[in-house]
C-alpha positions as CSV (number, residue, x, y, z in Angstrom):
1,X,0.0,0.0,0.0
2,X,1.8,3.2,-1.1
3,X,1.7,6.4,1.4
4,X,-0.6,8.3,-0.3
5,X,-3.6,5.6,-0.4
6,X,-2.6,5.1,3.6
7,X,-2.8,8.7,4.1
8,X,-6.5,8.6,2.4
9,X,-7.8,6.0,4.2
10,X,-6.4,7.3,7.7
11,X,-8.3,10.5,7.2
12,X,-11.6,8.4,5.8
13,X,-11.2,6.2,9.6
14,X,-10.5,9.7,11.8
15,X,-13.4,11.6,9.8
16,X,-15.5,9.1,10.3
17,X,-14.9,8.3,14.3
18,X,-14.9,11.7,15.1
19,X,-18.6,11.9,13.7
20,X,-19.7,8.8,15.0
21,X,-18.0,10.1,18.7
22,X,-20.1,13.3,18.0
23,X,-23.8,11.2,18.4
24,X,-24.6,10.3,21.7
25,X,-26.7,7.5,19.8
26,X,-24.8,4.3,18.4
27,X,-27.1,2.5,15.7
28,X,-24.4,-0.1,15.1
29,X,-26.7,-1.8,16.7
30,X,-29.3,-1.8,14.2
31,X,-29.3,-5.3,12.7
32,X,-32.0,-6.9,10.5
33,X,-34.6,-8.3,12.9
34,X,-37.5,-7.5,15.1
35,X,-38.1,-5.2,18.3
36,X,-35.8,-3.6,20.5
37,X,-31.8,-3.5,20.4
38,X,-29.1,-2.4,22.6
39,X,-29.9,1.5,23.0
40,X,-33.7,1.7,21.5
41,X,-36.8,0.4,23.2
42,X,-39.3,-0.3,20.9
43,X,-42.2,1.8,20.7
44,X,-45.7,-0.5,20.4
45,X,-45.2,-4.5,19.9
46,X,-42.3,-6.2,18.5
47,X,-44.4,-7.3,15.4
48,X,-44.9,-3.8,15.0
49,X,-40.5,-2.9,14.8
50,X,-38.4,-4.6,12.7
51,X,-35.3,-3.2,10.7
52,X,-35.0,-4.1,6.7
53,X,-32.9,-3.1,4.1
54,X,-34.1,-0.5,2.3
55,X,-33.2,2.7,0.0
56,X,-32.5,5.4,2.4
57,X,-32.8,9.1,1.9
58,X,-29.9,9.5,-0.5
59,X,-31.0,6.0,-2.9
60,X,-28.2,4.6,-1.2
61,X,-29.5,0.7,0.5
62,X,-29.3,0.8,4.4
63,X,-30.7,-0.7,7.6
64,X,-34.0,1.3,8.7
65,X,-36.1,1.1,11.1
66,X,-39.8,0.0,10.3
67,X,-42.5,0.8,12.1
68,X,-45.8,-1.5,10.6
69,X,-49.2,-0.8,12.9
70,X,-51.9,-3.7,14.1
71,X,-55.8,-2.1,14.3
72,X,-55.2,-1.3,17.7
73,X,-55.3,2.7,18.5
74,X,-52.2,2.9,20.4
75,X,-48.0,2.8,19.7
76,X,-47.4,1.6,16.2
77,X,-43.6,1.2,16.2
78,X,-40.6,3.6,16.4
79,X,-38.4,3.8,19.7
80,X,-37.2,5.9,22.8
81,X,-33.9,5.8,23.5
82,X,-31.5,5.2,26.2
83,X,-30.8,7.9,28.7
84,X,-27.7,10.0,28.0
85,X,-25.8,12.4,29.9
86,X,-25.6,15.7,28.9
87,X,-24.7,19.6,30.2
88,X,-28.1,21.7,30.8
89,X,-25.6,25.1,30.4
90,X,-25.5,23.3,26.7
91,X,-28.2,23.2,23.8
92,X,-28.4,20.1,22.3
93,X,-29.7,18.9,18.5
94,X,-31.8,15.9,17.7
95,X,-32.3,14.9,14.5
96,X,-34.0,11.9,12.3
97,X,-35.5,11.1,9.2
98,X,-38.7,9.9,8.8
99,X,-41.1,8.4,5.8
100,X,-44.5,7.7,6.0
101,X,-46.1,5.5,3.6
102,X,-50.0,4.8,2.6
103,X,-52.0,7.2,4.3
104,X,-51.7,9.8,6.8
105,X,-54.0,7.7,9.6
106,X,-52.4,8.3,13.0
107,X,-49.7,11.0,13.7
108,X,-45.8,10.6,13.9
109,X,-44.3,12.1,17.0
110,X,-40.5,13.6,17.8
111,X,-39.6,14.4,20.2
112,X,-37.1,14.1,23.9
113,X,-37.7,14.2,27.4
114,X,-36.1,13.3,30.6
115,X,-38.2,11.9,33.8
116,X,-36.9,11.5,36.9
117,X,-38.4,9.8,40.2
118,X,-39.9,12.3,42.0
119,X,-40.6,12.7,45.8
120,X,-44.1,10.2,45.4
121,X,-43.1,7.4,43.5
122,X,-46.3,6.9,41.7
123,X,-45.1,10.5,39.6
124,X,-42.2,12.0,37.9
125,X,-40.2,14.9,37.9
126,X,-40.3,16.9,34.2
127,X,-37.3,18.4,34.1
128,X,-37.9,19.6,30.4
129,X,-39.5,23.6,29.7
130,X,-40.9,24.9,27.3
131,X,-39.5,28.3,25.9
132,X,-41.5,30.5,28.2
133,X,-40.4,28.6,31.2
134,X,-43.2,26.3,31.7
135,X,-43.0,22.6,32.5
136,X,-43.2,20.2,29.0
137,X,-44.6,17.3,30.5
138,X,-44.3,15.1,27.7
139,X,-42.1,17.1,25.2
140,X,-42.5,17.1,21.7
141,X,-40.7,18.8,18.8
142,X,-43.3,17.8,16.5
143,X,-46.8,15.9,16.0
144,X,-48.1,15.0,12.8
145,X,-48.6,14.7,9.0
146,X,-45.4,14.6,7.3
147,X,-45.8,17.3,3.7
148,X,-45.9,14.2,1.5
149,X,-46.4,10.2,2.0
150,X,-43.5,8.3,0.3
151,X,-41.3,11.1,0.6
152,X,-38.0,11.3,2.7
153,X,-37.9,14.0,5.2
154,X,-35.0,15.1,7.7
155,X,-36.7,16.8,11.0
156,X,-34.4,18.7,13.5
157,X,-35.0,19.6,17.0
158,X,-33.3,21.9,19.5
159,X,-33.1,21.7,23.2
160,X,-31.4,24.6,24.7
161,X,-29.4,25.6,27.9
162,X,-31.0,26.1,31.4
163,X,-30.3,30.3,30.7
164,X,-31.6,30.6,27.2
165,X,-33.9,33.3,27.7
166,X,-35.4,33.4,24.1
167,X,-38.7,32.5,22.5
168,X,-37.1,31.8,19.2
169,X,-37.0,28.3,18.1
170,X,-35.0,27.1,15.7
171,X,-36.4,23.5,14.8
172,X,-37.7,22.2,11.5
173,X,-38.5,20.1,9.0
174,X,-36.3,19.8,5.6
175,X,-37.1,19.1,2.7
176,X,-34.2,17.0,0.9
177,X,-34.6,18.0,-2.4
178,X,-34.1,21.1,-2.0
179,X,-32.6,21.6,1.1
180,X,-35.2,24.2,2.5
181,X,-37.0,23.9,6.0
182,X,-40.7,23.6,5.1
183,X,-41.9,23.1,8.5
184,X,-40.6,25.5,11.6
185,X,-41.4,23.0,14.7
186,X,-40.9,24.0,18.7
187,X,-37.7,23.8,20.5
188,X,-37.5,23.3,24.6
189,X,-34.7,23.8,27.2
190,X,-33.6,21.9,30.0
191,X,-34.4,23.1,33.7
192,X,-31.3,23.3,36.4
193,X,-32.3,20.2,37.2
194,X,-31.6,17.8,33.8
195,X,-29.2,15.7,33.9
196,X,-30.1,13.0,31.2
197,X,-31.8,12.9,27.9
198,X,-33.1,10.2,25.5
199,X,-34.6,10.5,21.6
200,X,-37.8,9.6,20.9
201,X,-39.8,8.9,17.4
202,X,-42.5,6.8,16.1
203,X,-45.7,6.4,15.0
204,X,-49.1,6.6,16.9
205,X,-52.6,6.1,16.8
206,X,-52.9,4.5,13.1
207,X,-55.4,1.6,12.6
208,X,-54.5,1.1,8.8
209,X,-52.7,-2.2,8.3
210,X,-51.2,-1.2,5.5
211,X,-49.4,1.9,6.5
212,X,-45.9,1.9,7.3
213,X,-43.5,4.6,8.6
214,X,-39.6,4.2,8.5
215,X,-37.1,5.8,10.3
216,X,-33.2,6.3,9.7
217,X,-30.2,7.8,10.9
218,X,-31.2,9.3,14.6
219,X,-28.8,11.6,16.0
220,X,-28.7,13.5,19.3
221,X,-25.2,16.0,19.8
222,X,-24.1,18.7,21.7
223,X,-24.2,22.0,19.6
224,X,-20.6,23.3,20.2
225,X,-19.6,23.7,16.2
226,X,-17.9,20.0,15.9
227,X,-21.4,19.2,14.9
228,X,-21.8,18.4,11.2
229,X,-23.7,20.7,9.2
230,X,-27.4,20.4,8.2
231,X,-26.1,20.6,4.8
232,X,-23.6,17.6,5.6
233,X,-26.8,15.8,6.9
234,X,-29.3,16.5,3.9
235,X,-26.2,15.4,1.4
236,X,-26.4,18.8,0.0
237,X,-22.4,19.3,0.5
238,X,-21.5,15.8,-1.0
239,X,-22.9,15.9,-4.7
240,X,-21.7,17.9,-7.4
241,X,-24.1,17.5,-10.8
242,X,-21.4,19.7,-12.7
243,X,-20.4,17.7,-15.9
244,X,-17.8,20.2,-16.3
245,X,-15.2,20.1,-14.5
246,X,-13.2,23.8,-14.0
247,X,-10.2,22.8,-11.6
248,X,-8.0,22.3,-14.8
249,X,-8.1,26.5,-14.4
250,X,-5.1,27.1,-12.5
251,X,-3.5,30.9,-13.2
252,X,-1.9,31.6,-16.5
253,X,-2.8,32.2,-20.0
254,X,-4.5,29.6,-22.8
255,X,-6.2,26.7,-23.2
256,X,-6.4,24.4,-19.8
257,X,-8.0,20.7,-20.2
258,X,-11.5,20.6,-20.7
259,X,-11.5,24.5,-22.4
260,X,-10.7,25.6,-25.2
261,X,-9.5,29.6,-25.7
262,X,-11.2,31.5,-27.7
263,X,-9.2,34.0,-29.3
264,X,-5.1,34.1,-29.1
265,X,-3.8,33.4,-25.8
266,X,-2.7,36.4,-25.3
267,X,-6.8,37.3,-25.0
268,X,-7.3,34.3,-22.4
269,X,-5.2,34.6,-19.1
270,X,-6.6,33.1,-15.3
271,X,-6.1,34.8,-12.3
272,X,-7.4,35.2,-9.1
273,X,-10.5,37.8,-8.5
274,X,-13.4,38.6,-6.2
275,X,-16.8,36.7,-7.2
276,X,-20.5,38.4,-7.2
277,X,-20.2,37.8,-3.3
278,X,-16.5,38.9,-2.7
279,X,-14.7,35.8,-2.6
280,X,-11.4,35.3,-4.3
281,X,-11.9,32.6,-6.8
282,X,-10.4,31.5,-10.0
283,X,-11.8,34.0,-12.8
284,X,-11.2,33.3,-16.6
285,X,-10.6,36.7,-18.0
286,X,-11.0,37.8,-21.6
287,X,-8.4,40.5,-22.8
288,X,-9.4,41.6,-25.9
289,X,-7.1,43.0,-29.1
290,X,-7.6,45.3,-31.6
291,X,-8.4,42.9,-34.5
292,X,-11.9,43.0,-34.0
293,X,-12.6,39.2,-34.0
294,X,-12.7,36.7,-31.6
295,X,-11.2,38.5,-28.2
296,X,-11.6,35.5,-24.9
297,X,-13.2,33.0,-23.8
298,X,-14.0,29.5,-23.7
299,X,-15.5,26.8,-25.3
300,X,-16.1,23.3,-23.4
301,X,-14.9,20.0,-24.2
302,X,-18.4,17.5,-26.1
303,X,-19.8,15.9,-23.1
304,X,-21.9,13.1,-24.1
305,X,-25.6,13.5,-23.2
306,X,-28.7,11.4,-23.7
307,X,-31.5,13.4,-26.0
308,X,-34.4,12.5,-24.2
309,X,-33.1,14.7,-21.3
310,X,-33.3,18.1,-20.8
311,X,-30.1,20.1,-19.6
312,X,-29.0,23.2,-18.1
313,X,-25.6,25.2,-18.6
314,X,-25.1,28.1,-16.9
315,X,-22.2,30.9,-15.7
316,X,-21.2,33.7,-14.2
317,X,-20.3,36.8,-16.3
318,X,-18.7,40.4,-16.2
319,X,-17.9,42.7,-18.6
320,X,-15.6,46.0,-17.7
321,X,-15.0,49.3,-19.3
322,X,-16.5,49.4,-22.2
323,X,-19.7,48.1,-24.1
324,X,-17.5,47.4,-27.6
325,X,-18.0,44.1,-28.8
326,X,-20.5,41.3,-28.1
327,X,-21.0,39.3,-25.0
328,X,-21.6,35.6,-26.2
329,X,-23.4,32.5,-23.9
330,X,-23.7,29.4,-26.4
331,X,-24.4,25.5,-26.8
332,X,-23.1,23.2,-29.7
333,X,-24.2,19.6,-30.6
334,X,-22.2,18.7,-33.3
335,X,-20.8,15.4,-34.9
336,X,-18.4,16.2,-37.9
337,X,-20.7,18.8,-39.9
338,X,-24.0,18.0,-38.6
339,X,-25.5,20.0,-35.8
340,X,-28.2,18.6,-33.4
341,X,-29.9,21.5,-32.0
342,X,-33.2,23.2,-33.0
343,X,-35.1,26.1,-32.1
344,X,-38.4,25.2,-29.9
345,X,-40.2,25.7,-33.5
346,X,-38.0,22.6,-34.6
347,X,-35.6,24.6,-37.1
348,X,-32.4,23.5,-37.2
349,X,-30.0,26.2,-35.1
350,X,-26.4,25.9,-36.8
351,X,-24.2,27.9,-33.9
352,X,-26.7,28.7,-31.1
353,X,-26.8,31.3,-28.9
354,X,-29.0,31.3,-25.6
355,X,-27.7,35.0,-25.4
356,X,-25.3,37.7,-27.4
357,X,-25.4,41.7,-26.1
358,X,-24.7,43.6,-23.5
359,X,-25.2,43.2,-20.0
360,X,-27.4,45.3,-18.2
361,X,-24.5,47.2,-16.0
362,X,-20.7,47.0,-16.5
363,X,-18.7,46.2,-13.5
364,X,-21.5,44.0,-12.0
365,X,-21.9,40.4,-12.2
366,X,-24.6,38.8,-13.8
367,X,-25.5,34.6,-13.9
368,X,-26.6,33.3,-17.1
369,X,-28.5,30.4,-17.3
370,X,-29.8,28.6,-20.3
371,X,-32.1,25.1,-20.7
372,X,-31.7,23.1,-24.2
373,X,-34.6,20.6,-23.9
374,X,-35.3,16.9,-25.1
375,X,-35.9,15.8,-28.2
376,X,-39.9,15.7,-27.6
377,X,-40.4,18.9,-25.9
378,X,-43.1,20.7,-27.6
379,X,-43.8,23.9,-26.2
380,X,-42.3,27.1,-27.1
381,X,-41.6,28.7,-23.6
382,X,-38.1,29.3,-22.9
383,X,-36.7,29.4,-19.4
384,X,-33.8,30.8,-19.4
385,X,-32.8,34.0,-17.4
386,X,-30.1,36.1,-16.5
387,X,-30.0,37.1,-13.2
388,X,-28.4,40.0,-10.8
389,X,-25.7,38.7,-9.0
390,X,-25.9,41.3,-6.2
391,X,-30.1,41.3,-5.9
392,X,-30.7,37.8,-7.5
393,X,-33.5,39.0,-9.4
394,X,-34.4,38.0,-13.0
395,X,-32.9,41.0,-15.2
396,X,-33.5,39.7,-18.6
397,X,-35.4,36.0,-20.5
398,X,-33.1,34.4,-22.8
399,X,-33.5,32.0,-25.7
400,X,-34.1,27.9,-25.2
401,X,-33.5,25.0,-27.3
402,X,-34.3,21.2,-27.6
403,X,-32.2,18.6,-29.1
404,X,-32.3,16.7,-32.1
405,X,-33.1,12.8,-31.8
406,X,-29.5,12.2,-33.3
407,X,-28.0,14.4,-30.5
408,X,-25.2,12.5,-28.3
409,X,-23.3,15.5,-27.4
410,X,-23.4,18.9,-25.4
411,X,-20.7,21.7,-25.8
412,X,-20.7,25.3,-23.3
413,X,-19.4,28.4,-24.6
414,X,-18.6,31.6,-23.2
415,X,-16.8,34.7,-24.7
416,X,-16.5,38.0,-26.3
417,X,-16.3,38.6,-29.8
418,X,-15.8,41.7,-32.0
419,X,-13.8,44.3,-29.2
420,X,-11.5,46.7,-30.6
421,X,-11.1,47.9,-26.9
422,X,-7.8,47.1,-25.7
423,X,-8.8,48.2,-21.9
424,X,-11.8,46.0,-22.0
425,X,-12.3,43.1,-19.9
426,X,-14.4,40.2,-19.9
427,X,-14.6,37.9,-17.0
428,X,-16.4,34.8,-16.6
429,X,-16.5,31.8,-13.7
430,X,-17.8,28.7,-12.6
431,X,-19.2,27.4,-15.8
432,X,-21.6,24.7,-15.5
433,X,-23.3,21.7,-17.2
434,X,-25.7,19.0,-15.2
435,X,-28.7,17.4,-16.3
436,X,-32.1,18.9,-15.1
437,X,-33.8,15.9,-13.2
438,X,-34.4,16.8,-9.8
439,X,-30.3,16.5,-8.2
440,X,-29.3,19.5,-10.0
441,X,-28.4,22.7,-7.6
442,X,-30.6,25.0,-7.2
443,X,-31.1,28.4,-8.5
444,X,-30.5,29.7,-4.9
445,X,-27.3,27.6,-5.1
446,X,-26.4,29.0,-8.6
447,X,-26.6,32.5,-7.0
448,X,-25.5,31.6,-3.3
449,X,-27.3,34.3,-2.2
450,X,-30.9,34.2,-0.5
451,X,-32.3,36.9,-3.2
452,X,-35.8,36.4,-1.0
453,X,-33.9,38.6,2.2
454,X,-34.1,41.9,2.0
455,X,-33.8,45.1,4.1
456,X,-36.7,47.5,3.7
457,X,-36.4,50.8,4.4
458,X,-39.1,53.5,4.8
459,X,-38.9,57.7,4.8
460,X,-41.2,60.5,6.1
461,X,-41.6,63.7,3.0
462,X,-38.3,65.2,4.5
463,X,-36.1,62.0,3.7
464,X,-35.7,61.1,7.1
465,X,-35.7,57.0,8.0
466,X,-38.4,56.5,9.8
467,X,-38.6,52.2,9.8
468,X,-36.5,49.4,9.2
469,X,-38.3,46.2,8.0
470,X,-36.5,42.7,7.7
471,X,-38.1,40.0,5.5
472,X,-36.8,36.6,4.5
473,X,-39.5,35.0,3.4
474,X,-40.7,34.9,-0.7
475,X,-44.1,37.3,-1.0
476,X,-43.6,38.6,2.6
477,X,-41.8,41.7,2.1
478,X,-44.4,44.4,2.5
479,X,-43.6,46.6,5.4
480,X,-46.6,45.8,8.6
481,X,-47.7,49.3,10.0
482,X,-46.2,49.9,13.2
483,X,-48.6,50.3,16.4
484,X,-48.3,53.9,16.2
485,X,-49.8,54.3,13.0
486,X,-53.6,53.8,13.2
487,X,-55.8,52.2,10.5
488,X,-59.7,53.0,10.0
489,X,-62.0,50.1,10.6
490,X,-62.6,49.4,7.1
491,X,-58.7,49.0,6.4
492,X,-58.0,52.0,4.2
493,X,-54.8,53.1,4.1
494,X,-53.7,56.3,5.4
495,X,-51.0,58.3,5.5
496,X,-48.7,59.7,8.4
497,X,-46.0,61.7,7.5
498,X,-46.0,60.7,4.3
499,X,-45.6,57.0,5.1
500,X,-48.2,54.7,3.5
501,X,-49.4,52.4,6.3
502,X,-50.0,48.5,5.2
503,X,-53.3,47.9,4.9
504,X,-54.8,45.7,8.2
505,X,-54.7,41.7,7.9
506,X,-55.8,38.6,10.6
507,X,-53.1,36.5,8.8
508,X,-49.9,37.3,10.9
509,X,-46.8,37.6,8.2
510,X,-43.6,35.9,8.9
511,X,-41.6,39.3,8.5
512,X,-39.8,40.4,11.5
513,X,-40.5,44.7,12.1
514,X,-37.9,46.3,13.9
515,X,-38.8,48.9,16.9
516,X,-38.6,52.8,16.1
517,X,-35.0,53.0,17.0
518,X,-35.8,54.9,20.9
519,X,-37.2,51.2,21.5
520,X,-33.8,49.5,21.3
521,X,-32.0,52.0,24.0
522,X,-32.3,49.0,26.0
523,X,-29.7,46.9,24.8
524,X,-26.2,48.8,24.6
525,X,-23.8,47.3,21.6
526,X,-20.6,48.4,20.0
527,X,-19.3,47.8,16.9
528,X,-15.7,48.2,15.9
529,X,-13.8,49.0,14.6
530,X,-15.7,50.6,12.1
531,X,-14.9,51.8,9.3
532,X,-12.7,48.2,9.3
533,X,-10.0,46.5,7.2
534,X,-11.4,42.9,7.7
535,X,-12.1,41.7,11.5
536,X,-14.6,43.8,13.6
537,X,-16.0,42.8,17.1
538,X,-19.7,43.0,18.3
539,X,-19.8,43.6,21.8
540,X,-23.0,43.9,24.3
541,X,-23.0,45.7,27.6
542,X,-25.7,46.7,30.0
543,X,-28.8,44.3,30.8
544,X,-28.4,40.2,30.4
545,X,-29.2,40.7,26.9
546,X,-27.1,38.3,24.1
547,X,-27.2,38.6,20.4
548,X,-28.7,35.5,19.0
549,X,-30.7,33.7,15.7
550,X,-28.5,35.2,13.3
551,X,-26.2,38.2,12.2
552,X,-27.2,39.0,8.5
553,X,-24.7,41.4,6.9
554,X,-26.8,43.1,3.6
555,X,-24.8,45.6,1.0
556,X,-26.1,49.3,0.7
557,X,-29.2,47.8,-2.1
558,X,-30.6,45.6,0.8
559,X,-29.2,42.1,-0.8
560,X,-28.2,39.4,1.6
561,X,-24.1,38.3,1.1
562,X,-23.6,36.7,4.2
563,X,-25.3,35.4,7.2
564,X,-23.9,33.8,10.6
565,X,-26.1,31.6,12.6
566,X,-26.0,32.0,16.4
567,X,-26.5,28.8,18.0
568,X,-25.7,29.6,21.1
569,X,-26.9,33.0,22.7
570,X,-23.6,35.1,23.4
571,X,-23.0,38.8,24.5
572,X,-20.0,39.1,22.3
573,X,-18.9,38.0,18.6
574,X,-15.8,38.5,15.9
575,X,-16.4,38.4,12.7
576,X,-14.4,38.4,9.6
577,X,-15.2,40.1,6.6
578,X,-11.8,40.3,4.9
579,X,-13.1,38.6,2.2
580,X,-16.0,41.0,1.3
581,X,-15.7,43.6,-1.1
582,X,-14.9,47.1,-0.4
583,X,-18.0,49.5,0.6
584,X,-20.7,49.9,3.0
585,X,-23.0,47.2,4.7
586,X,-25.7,47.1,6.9
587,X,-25.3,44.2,9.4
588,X,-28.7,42.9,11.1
589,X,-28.6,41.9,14.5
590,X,-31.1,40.1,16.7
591,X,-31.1,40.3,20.4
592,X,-32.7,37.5,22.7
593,X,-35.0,40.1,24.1
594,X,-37.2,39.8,20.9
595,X,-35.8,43.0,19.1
596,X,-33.3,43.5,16.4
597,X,-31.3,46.7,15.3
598,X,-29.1,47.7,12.2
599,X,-25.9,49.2,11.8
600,X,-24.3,50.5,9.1
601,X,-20.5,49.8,8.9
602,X,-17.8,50.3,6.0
603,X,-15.5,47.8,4.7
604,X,-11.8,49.7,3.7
């Protein structure tokens, strides 16, 4: 065995122990059979929990857990688990997956607890609270209907420290597919007097024989940041649908493997550069001549493809100085001197183009992102967009196309052609290739930004800032009127100041309203330093107040480019923004007293 392959596999074993260490559960105890094993008590009657291979939630074949259900209205399989040890100063995650099957009869339940013999011994001792400080008797994350049967579904659940002093909870159901929390469920935290903790899930209450709920991969872990990642855990950090591969662009000038230049070499160079959200990545840059012709840029190696697919190419773009020339995203499918791509009308396309211009703004980037369909697709809509790298919004519909039936190959293309402007610049990254079926990233992947958070900002006649509004949610971001502005009875809107006032509604909005600013006084911060080269320090002082949720740092538009989760409530944080482009930010704060404030600081 040579060094290197040792080396691998040494890292594989430590990576692996240290994340098996992590869980406080050990389901190497989960061998094919029926009812309880070492560390999880069955839930309901042995007939009802057995363990099968089956495919789990990333089509991979493992051991889960089964829970099958008699008539009886009562436990219908699952487990609770041994009693662990843990730290009540600590917050702690659980986490499982679940899929129901059939029908939603019955419920499924997740949840924790901790009894202990109290002072009669025909009671217990709940030593688990509910946010608000009241006793959880029988605590539960979550009870009910999974979104869809025959669907995996990771569900997460947070039990925090005897001090949290927050009614934020951070639990929820995800969706694996996309990797989005569809369900917010409740968190708990433990009283001075827990000591122990064990992991309950299963199914209840369902009288149909032929339902079936499955469980796989429970965890329970201390949150001190050696826990892995909800990405890691919904599988979202461990595929890569790219059938181009860029790491062939290493700095210097010319064709690398896998791209081909476009133009002279002398018009294709690599270097490193800041992306659309300030990180220094690998940018191919186009540097055009003075011949007027083809001036940078790349075309892809033929990837073979199957025609009765669709597929999506896409990649960042930005063009500097000058608008001279043409801006180019293409496709080819060629074999010899046959092309195998149509229009959506079904007319052969020789050398097509999902895009050629200018982009909206120089100096700004843009994604591009175009779909060639399958052979049979016979509508004439075109998705393809181009979209704001800074705001994430659609700026611009470009052209589709579908492949021939004799198709068997794809080609991407980027470039500038036709610049006489020896100072401009082209720049492009990250070009990709995947097959639309379900695995591919998503677009709030493509952008890594969450284009759905914004900062909102409204001003009396005189210009003056009167409210700051912060929505993350899609279709939420309308301002509510704050308590001091009335409305009439029948919900008209008025004005105050020149402010229109949101009209009245029962439905509460998931958008968070910040306080006029004289109802933060209460919690004293600094920030600095500020204006700042890179690090700055948030600091709080005065009442037991601690910055919690999440720090969300937004650039002078109101566009998200960074956000730090708080996991546990502190009254100080550093963070490091060296990376970030030069300019001014708004950073978002939220405080565990239920308000939030936001300062504006500038990046040197």
């Amino acid at each position: 065995m040579n060094l290197r392959l040792l080396i691998i596999i040494l890292a594989f074993v430590l990576s692996s122990s240290l994340t098996k260490a992590q869980n406080l559960l050990d389901t190497s105890t989960w061998t094919i059979g029926s009812g309880s094993v070492s560390g999880f008590a069955q839930n309901g009657a042995t007939s009802e929990n057995s363990r099968e291979l089956g495919t789990d939630p990333f089509g991979d074949s493992s051991i889960l857990w089964k829970g099958g259900n008699d008539a009886a209205n009562n436990a219908d399989g699952g487990w609770n688990s041994n009693y662990h040890n843990i730290n009540n100063e600590e917050t702690y995650r659980f986490v499982v997956w679940l899929k129901k099957t059939n029908s939603n009869d019955g419920h499924s339940y997740f949840g924790c607890q901790q009894w202990q013999s109290g002072t009669d011994t025909n009671f217990y001792d709940y030593t688990i609270l509910k946010l608000n400080g009241d006793i959880g008797t029988n605590p539960y994350f979550w009870v009910g209907d999974l979104p869809q049967l025959n669907k995996w579904y990771m569900l997460v659940g947070y039990i925090h420290g005897k001090n949290y002093n927050s009614d934020l909870s951070y639990g929820g159901i995800y969706d694996p597919v996309t990797g989005t929390k569809v369900v917010n469920i409740t968190d708990f935290k433990f009283a001075p007097t827990t000591t122990k903790l064990k992991h309950r899930a299963y199914l209840y209450y369902d009288t149909n024989t032929s339902d079936r709920q499955f469980f796989y991969a429970p965890r329970a872990e201390m949150v001190d940041g050696n826990e892995p990642p909800l990405a890691d855990l919904l599988g979202l950090n461990e595929i890569d649908t790219n059938l181009l591969d860029d790491s062939s662009w290493t700095i210097g000038c010319g064709s690398v493997s896998g791209f081909t230049q476009y133009g002279v070499t002398s018009e294709n160079c690599r270097e490193l550069g800041e992306n659309h959200i300030g990180k220094d990545v690998v940018l191919w840059k186009a540097i055009p001549n003075s011949d007027g012709a083809q001036s940078g840029g790349f075309g892809s190696s033929y990837i073979n493809i199957n025609h009765t697919k669709d597929y999506r190419l896409s990649v960042w773009m930005k063009k500097t100085n000058s608008n001279d020339g043409l801006s180019y995203f293409k496709l080819t499918s060629l074999t010899g001197s046959s092309h195998h791509t149509l229009k959506l009308n079904g007319t052969v396309q020789t050398w097509p183009s999902f895009w050629n211009g200018d982009l909206p703004q120089l100096n700004r980037w843009y994604l591009l992102v175009g779909y060639i369909h399958n052979s049979s697709y016979a509508s004439s809509v075109s998705h393809g967009k181009i979209y704001d790298g800074v705001t994430g919004e659609v700026v611009q519909s470009i052209t589709d196309y579908k492949f021939k039936s004799t198709a068997t190959n794809l080609q991407h293309r980027a470039f500038i052609y036709g610049d006489t402007n020896i100072n401009d610049r082209q720049y492009m990254y990250a070009p990709r290739m995947e097959e639309v079926n379900g695995s591919e990233w998503t677009l709030e992947e493509l952008l890594s930004i969450n284009p759905d958070s914004k900062l909102i900002f409204s001003y009396d006649l005189a210009g003056n800032q009167k409210q700051r509004f912060y929505c993350e949610e899609e279709g939420f971001c309308s301002p509510v009127a704050p308590e001091s502005r009335m409305i009439n009875e029948e919900g008209v809107k008025m004005e105050e100041e020149g402010v229109v006032v949101a009209e009245q509604t029962d439905v509460p909005l998931p958008c968070e309203e910040t306080k006029e600013d004289t109802d933060l006084t209460d919690v004293k911060h600094t920030i600095y330093p500020n204006p700042t080269d890179g690090k700055i320090a948030i600091k709080l002082s005065g009442k037991d107040y601690n910055l919690t949720n999440s720090i969300n740092i937004y650039t002078s538009s109101g566009a998200l480019v960074r956000r730090i989760n708080i996991n546990n409530p502190t009254n100080q944080i550093e963070l490091n923004i060296s990376d970030m482009p030069s300019g001014t930010y708004h950073i978002h704060m939220h405080f565990t007293n239920g308000t939030v404030k936001t300062e504006q600081i500038i990046k040197n």
